[in-house]
N, C-alpha and C positions, 0 to 999 in steps of 0.2 A: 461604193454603195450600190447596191442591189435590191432594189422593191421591187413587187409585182403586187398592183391593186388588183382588186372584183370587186365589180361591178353589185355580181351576185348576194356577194357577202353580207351578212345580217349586222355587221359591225360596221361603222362609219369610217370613212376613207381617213381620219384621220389618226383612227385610233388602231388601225391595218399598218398605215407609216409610224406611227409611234413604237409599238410591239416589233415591228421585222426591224427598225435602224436600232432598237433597244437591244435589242438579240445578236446583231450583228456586233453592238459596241461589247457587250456584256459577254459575248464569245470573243474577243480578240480579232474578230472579223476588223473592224475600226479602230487603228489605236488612236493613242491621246494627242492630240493635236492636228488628227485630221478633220479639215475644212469641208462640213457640207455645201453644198451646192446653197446659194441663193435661195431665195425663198418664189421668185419671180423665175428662175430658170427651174428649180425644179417643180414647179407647177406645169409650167407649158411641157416640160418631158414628160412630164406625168400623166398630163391632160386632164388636172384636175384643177380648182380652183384655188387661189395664192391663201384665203382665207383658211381653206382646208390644210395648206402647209403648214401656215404659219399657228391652226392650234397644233398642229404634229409639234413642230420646233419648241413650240412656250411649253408642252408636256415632258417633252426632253430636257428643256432649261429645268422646266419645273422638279424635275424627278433629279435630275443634279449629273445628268448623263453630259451635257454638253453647256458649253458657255458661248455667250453673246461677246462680241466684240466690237464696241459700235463705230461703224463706216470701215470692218475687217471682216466680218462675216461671224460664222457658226461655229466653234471648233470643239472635237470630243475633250470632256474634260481628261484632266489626267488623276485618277484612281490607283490605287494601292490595290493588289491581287486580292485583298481579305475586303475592300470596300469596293469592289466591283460583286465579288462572292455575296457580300451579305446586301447589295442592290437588286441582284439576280433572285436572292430563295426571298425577298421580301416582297416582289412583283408577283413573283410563282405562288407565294402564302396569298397575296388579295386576291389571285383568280380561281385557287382553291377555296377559299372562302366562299366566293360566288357559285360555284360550283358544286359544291358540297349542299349549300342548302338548295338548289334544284333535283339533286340526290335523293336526299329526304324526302323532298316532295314527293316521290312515289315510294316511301318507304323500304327504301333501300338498305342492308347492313353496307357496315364497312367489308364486309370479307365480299359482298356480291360485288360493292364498287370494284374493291382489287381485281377481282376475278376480272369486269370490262374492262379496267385498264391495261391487264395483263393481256389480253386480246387484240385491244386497238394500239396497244406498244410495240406491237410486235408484225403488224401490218405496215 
């Protein structure tokens, strides 16, 4: 497992570990049955607080990425290639969502969107 928090970031620390270890699981980066760290040791690596892991973890429980084992730890659930796939563009659709109607907000077409994301994809 590989995170890297900021500080800087406009997004909450917990929701940076949520997104990077979802990505990771959701690319094969993590397969199914491997054991995250603790919730207590991967805070102190972290160096952030056990509270901020532990909503990371219950988002990942929650989203159906990983299961609880109680007094065994975190472990990636195990996924079917077609229900990791349709986890993956169902995460991608709510942050499009979000994104889309900031879009709008300055009256944007969709061909000018493509056009910036055609730009910042390629960077």
């Amino acid at each position: 497992m590989n995170v890297s928090i900021s500080s800087t970031s406009e997004k909450p620390i917990y929701q940076q570990l949520f997104e990077q270890i979802s990505a990771q699981i959701l690319k094969g980066e993590l397969e199914s049955g491997y054991c995250l760290p603790p919730i207590r040791q991967a805070a102190l690596e972290l160096r952030v607080s056990v509270i901020t892991v532990k909503k990371a973890w219950e988002e990942l429980e929650r989203s159906g990425l990983i299961n609880t084992v109680t007094g065994k730890g975190c472990f990636v659930a195990e996924l079917s290639s077609d229900e990791m796939l349709q986890k993956r563009n169902d995460m991608i659709l709510e942050q499009m969502v979000s994104d889309t109607s900031y879009y709008k907000s300055f009256g944007l077409t969709i061909e000018e969107v493509i056009e910036l994301l055609k730009k910042v994809y390629t960077i």
